[in-house]
C-alpha positions in Angstrom: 20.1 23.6 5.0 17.9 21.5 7.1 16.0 18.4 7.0 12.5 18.2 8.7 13.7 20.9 10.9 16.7 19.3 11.4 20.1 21.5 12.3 22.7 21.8 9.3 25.1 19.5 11.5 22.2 16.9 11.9 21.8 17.0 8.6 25.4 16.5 7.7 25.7 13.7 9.7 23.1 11.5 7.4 26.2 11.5 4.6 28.2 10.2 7.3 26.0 7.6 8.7 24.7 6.6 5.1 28.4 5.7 4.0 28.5 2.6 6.6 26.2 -1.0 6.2 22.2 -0.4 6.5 21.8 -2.0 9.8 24.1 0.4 11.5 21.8 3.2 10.7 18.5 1.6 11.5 18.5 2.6 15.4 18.4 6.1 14.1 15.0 5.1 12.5 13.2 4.3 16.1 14.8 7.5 18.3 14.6 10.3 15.7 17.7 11.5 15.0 17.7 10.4 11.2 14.2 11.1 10.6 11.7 13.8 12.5 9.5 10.2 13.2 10.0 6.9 13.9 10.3 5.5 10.0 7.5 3.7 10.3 4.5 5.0 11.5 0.8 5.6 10.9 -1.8 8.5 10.5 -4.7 9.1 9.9 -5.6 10.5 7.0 -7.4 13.9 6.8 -7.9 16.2 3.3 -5.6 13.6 1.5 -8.4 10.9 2.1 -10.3 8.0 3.6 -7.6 5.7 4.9 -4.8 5.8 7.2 -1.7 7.3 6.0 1.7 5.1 6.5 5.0 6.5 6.4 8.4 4.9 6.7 12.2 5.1 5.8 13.2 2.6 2.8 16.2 2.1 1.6 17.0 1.6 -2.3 20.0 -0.5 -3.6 21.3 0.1 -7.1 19.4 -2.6 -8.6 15.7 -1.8 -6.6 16.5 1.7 -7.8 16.3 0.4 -11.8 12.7 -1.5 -11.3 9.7 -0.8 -12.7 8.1 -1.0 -9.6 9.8 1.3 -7.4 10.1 3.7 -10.0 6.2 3.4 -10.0 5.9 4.5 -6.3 8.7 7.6 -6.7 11.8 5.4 -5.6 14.0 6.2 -8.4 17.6 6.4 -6.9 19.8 4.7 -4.6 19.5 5.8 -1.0 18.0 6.2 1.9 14.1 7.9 1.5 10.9 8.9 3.3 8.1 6.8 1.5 4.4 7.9 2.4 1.6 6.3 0.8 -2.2 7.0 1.3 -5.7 6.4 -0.5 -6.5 10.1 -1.3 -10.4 10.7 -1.6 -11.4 8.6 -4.9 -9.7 5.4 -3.8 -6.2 5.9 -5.9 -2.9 5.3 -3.9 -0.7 7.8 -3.9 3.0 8.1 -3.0 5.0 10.4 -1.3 9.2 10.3 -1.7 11.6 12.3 0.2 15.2 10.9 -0.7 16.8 11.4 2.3 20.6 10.3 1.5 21.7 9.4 -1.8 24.4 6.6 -2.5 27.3 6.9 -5.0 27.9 2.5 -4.9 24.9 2.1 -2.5 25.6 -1.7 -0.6 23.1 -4.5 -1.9 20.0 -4.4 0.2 19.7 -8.2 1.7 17.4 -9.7 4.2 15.5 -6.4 4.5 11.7 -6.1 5.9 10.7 -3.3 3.1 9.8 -5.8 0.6 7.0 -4.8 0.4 7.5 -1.3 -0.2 10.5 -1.6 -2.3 11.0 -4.1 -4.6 14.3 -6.6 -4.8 13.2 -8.1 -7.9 10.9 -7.5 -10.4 7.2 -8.6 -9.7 4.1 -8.5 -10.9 0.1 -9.9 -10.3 -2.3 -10.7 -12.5 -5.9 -11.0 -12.0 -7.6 -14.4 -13.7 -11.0 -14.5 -12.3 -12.7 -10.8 -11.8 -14.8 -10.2 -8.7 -18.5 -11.8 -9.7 -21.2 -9.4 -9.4 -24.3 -11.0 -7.5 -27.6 -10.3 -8.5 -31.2 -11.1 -7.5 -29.5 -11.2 -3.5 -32.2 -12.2 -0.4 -32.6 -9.3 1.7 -30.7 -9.5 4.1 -27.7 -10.7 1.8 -25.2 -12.9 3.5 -22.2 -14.0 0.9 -19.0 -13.1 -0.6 -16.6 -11.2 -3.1 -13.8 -13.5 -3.6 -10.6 -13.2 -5.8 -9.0 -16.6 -3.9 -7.1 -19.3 -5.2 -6.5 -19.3 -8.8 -8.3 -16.0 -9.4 -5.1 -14.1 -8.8 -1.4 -14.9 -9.4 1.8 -13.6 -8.0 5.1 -13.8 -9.9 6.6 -13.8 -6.7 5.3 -13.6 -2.8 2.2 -13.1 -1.7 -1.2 -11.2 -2.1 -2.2 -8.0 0.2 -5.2 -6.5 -0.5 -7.9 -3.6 0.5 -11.4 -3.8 -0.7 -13.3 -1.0 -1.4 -16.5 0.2 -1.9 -18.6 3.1 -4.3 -22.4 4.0 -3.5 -24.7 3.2 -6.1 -24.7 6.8 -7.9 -21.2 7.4 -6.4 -17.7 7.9 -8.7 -15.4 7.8 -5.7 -13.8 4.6 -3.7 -13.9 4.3 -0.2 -11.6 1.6 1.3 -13.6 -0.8 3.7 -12.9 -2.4 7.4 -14.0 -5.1 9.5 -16.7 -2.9 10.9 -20.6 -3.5 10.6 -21.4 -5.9 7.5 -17.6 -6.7 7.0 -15.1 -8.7 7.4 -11.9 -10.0 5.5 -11.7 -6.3 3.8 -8.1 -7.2 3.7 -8.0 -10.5 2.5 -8.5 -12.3 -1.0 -12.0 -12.7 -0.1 -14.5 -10.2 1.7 -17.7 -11.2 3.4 -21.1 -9.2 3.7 -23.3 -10.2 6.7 -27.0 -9.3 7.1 -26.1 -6.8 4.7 -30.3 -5.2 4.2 -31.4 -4.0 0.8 -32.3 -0.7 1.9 -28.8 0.3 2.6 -26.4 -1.7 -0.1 -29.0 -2.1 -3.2 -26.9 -1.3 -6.3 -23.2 -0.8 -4.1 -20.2 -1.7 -6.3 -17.0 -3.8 -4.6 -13.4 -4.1 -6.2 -10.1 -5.2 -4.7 -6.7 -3.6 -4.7 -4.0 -6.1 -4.7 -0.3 -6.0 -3.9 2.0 -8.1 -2.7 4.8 -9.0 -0.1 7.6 -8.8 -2.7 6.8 -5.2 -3.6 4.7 -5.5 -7.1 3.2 -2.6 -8.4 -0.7 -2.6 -7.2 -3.3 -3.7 -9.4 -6.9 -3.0 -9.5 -9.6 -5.6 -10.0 -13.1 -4.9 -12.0 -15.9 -3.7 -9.9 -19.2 -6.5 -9.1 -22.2 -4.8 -8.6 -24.9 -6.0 -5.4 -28.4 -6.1 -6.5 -31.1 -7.6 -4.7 -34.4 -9.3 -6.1 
């Protein structure tokens, strides 16, 4: 037996350490002796896709463990687990689970910073307003895609999003950054600069939201750029 190349003993010892409270265990999260890395760390992604990879160790009460959306990411029992989660090449997240430790009566999971992996409660987002397409854009374009204010709501915390972009004959997503004609790719509302016809005639933008409370992603419509 062994766990990421972990001894037998080593391995053992995760039953041991799991049966006490969840903040005695989290040093073993930063020196690596739960967990081949630190618990939460990031990657970039290769094969799997266009955006960075982000790995961490969660831990799942028994009520997170009954939710829609943890069950939605792969976290469907109590315990300790290896989350990983990525945007593989068409723009989807994906999830990865590795349940480290499992819990018989695992202890309520309070004042945690996972939230937003795992879910306490149940949660959910619903967009209002799509994302406008604009048409008959200057060249250069300078404006906005915009899912703020009333456009979105949360049943509970608050909104994190990634952008993303498709090329005009294109069928996969590629997440955007603040780089070039960007900015706020992570926020409610993302911003083109001098963005030239030549280069984004015909692109197509969308949003993926989630939130701080854990809620299962959702993806906005696309809104096409034309220009005049």
């Amino acid at each position: 037996m062994s766990l990421y190349s972990r001894a037998e003993t080593q391995a053992q010892s995760i039953k041991v350490l799991n049966t006490t409270e969840k903040a005695s265990v989290a040093k073993y999260e930063s020196d690596g002796t739960l967990v081949a890395h630190d618990g939460n760390t990031n990657a970039t992604a290769g094969a799997e896709g266009n955006a960075t990879i982000q790995s961490r160790v969660v831990f799942i009460d028994d009520v997170e463990a009954t939710l829609a959306e943890n069950k939605e990411r792969g976290l469907t029992a109590p315990g300790w687990w290896q989350y990983t989660s990525y945007t593989d090449a068409s723009g989807e997240t994906r999830h990865k689970c590795q349940h480290l430790a499992a819990f018989k009566d695992a202890p309520a999971n309070v004042a945690d910073t996972d939230d937003t992996v795992a879910a306490d409660a149940a949660a959910s987002i619903t967009i209002n307003t799509q994302p406008a397409d604009v048409a008959g854009a200057a060249d250069p374009f300078t404006g906005t895609f915009d899912v703020s204010g009333a456009a979105v709501t949360f049943s509970s915390g608050t909104g994190l999003y990634q952008w993303q972009r498709q090329t005009p004959s294109g069928t996969r997503w590629t997440n955007v950054s603040d780089a070039g004609v960007f900015s706020g790719a992570t926020t409610a509302i993302l911003t083109l600069t001098a963005a030239a016809k030549a280069d984004w005639n015909g692109y197509k933008f969308r949003v993926k939201i989630t939130s701080t409370t854990g809620a299962e992603e959702v993806i906005s419509d696309a809104a096409t750029l034309t220009f005049a």
